[in-house]
C-alpha positions as CSV (number, residue, x, y, z in Angstrom):
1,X,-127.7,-93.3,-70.4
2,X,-124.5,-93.0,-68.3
3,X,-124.5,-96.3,-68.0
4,X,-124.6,-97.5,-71.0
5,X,-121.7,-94.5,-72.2
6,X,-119.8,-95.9,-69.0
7,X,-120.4,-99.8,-70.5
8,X,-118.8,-99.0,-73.7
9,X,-116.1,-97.0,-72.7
10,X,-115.2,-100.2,-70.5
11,X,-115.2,-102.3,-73.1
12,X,-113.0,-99.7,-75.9
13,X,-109.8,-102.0,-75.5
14,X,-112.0,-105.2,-76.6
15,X,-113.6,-103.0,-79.7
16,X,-111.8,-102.9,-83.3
17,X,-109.9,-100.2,-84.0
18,X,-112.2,-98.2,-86.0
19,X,-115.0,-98.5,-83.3
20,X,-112.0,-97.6,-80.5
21,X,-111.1,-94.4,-82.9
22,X,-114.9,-93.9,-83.0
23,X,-115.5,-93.7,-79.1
24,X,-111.9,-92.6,-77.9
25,X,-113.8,-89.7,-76.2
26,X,-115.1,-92.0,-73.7
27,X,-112.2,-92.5,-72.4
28,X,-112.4,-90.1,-70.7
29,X,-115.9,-90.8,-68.9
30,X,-114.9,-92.4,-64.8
31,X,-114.4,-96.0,-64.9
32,X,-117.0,-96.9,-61.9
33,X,-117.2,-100.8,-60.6
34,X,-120.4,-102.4,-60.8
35,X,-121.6,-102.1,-57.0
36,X,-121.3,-98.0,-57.9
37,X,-124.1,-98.2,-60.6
38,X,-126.2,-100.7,-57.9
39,X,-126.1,-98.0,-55.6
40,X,-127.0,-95.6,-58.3
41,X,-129.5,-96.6,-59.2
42,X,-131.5,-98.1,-56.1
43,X,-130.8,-94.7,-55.1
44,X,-132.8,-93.4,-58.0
45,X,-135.2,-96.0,-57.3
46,X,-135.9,-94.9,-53.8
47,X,-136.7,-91.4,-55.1
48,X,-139.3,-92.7,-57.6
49,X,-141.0,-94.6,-55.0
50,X,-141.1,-91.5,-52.4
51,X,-142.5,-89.2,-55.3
52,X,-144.8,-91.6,-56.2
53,X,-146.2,-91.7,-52.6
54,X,-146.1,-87.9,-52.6
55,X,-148.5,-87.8,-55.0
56,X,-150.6,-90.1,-54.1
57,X,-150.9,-88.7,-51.0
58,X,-152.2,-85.8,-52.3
59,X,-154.7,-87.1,-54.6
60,X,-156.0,-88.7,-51.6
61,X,-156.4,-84.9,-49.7
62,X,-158.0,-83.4,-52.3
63,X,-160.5,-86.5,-52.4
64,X,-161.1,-86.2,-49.0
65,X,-161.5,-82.2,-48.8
66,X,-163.9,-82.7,-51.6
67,X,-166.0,-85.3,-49.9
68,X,-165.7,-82.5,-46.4
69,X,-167.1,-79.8,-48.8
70,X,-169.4,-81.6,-50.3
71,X,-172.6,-81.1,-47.8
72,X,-172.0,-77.5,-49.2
73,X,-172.1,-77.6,-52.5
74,X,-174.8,-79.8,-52.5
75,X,-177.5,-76.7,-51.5
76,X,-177.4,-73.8,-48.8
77,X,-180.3,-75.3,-47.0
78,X,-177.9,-78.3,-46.3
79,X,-175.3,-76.1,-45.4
80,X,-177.2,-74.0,-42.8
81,X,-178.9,-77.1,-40.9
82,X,-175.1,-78.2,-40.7
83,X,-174.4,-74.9,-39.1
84,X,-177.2,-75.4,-36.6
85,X,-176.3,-79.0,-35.5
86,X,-172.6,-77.7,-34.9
87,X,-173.4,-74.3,-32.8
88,X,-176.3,-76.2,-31.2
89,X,-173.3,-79.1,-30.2
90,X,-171.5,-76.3,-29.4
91,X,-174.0,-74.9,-27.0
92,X,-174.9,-77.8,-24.9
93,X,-171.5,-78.4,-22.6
94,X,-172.2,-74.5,-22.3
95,X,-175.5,-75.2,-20.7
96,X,-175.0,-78.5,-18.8
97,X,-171.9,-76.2,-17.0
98,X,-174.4,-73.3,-16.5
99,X,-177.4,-75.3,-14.8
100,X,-175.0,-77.6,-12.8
101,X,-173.7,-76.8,-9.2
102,X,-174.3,-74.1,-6.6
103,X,-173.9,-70.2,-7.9
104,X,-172.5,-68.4,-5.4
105,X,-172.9,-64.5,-6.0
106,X,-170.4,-61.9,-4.7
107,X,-171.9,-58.6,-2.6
108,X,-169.6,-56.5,-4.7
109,X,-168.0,-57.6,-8.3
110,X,-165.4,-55.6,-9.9
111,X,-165.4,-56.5,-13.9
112,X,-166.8,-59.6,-15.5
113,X,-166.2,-63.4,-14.7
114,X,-166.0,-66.9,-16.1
115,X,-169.9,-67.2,-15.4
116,X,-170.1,-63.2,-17.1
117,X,-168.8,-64.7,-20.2
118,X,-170.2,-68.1,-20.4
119,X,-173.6,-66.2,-20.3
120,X,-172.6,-63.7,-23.3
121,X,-171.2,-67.1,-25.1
122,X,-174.7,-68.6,-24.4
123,X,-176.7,-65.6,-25.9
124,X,-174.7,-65.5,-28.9
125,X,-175.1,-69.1,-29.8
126,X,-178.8,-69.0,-28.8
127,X,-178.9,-66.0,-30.7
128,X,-177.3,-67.8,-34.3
129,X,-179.2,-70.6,-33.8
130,X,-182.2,-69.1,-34.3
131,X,-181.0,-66.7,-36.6
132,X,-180.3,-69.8,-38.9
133,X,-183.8,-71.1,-37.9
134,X,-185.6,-68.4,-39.7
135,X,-183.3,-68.3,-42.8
136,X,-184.4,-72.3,-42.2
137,X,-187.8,-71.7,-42.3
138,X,-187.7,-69.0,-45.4
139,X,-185.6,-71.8,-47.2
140,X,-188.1,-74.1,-46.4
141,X,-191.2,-71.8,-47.9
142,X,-189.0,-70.4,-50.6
143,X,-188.7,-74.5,-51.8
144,X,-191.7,-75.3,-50.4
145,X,-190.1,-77.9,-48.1
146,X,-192.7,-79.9,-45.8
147,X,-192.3,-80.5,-42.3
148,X,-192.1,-83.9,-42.6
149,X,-189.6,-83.6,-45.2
150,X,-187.3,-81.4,-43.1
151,X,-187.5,-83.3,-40.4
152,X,-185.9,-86.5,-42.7
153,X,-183.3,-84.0,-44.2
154,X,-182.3,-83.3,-40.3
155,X,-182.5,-87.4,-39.7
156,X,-180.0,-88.0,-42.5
157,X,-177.8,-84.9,-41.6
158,X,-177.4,-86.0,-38.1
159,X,-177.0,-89.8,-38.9
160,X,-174.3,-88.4,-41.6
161,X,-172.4,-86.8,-38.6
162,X,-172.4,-89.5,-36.4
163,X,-171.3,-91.6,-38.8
164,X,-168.3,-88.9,-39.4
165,X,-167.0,-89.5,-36.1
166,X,-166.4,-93.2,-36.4
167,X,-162.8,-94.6,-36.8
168,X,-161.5,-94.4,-41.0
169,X,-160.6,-98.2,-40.6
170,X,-163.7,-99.9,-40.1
171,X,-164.7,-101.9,-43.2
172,X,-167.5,-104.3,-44.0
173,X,-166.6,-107.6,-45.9
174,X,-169.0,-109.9,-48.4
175,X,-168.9,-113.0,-49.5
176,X,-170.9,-115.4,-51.4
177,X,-170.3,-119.2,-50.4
178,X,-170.4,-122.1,-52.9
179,X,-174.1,-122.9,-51.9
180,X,-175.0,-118.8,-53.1
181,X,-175.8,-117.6,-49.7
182,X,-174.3,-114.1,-49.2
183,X,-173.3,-112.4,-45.8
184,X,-171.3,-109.6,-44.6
185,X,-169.1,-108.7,-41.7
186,X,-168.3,-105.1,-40.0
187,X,-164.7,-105.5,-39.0
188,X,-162.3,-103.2,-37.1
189,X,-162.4,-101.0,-34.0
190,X,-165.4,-99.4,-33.6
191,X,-167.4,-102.1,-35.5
192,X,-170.2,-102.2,-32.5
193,X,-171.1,-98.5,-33.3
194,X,-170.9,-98.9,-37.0
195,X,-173.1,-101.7,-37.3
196,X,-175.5,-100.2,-35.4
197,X,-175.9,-97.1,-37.2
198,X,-175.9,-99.2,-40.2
199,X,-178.9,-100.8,-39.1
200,X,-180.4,-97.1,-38.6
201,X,-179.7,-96.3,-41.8
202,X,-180.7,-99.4,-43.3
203,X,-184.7,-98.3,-41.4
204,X,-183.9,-95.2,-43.1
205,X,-184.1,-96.0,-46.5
206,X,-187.2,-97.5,-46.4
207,X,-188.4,-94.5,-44.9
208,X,-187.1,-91.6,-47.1
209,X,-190.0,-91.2,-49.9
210,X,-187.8,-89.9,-52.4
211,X,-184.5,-92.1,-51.5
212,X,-187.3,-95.6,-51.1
213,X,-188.6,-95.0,-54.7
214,X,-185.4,-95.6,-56.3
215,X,-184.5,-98.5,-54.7
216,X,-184.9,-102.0,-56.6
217,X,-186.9,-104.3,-55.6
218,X,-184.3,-106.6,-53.7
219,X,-182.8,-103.5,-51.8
220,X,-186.8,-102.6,-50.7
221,X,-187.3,-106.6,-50.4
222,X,-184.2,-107.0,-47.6
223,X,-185.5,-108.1,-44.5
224,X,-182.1,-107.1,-42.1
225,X,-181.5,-103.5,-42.0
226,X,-177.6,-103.4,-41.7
227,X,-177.8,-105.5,-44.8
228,X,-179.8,-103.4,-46.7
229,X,-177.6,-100.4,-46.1
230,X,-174.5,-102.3,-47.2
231,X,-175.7,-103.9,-50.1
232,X,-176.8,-100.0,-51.0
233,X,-173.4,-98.9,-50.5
234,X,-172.1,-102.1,-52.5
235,X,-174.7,-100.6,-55.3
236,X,-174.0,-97.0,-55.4
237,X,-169.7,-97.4,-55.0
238,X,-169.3,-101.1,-55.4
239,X,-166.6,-103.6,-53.9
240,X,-162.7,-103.2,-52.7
241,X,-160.6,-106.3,-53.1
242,X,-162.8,-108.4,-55.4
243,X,-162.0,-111.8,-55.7
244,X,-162.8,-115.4,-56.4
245,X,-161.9,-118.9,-55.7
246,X,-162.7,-122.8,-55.8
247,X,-164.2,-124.6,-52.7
248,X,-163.8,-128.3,-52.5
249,X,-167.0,-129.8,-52.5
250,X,-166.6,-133.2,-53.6
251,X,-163.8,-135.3,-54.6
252,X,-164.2,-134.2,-58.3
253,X,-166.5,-131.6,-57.5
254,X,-165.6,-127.6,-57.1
255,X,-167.7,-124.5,-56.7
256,X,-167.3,-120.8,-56.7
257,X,-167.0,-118.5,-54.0
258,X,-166.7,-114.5,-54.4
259,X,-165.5,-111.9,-51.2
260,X,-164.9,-108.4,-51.4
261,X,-164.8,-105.2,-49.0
262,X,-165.7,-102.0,-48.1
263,X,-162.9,-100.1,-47.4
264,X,-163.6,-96.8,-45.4
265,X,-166.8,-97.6,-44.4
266,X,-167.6,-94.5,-42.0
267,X,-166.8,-92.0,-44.8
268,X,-168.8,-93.4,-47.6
269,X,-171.8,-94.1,-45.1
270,X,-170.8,-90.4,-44.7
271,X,-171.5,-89.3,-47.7
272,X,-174.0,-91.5,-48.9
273,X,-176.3,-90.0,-46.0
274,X,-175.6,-86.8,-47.5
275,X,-176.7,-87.6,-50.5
276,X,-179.8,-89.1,-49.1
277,X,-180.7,-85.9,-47.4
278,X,-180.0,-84.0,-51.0
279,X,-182.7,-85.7,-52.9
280,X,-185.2,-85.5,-50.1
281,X,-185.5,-81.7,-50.8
């Protein structure tokens, strides 16, 4: 708007006389050269652009804390065994320092120690953990939750947290060539790891009663397991980057060929393993 106020009162001495009359007030508006306005407004610009990727970045935390909290609100039996696996990880550097090397024990002690406390620390996470073991088990009864099916539910939880752990850049890329054969690729560090836990997970779905019947028939049909657990998450979230193109295949002959990604392929596996666990209760 101050441009266009600044334009005209540029251009009064060019205007008739009636339209100079008209907008004599501009006159007094500051006669700026055009380099002024330039800076203006790429100034202006630069401010949009930042507040844009404020925002953005915080639509993309409160996704993110939503996925963390989602092993919560999915049902308190899922939250305990979460609470187990992390005090029982919690315990076990305890104990490997505890059992390890020679204990050398003073005639006369004044006070407690390092060892004094490790031991208390011990006891109280032994002490939790099976305090969360019997809420476990009265969970369990309460929903009349089999063994077998617990045991899957702690499969899926644990699988979930390893796959937590892996690096937020790893992606997995498809593509279909122009003769229809399909393949994917894990990519970025950490892709070893990944690809081998998708394999696990890929076992796992054939395995999970309740998470096997609703698969299709190709899913159930798909003979390589890191496959079948991709093409699941492909299913369930679909593809990042989705594109096509024309492969040369003759001199006056051309065929299709699609590619798209995964993006964040630890995090989805993430939750999708959470979600596996869910409808196994």
């Amino acid at each position: 708007m101050w441009l266009v106020l600044g334009t005209v009162s540029t251009l009064l001495p060019f205007l008739p006389a009636k339209w100079s009359e008209r907008f004599f007030s501009l006159n007094y508006l500051p006669k700026w050269h055009w380099y002024v306005w330039v800076i203006g407004f790429l100034f202006i610009a630069v401010i949009a652009v930042f507040e844009g990727g404020h925002r953005q970045v915080k639509l993309l935390n409160a996704k993110i804390e939503e996925s963390q909290a989602l092993p919560n609100a999915v049902d308190p039996w899922i939250a305990l065994l979460r609470e187990r696996q992390k005090l029982e990880a919690e315990l076990q550097p305890l104990l490997e320092v505890e059992e390890c090397g020679i204990k050398i024990i003073p005639q006369m002690k004044i006070g407690k120690d390092e060892a004094d406390y490790r031991k208390e620390q011990i006891e109280r996470l032994r002490r939790d953990i099976e305090d969360i073991g019997r809420q476990l088990i009265r969970q369990r009864d309460a929903q009349h939750i089999s063994p077998a099916t617990l045991s899957m539910v702690s499969e899926w939880q644990a699988l979930a947290s390893r796959f937590e752990k892996l690096p937020a850049d790893v992606r997995a890329d498809w593509n279909r060539g122009s003769d229809g054969i399909e393949s994917w690729s894990i990519r970025a560090h950490g892709h070893e790891e990944c690809e081998s836990l998708c394999k696990l997970a890929g076992a796992m779905l054939l395995r999970s009663p309740r998470v096997s019947a609703e698969l299709d028939e190709t899913l159930r049909s798909e003979e390589a397991e890191v496959a079948r657990w991709l093409y699941f998450l492909k299913k369930a979230k679909g593809l990042s980057d989705y594109q096509y193109g024309l492969e040369q295949i003759a001199e006056n002959e051309q065929k299709p060929i699609y590619f798209g990604s995964i993006h964040g392929l630890a995090s989805l596996s993430y939750r999708m393993c959470i979600e596996c666990s869910a409808k196994e209760i």
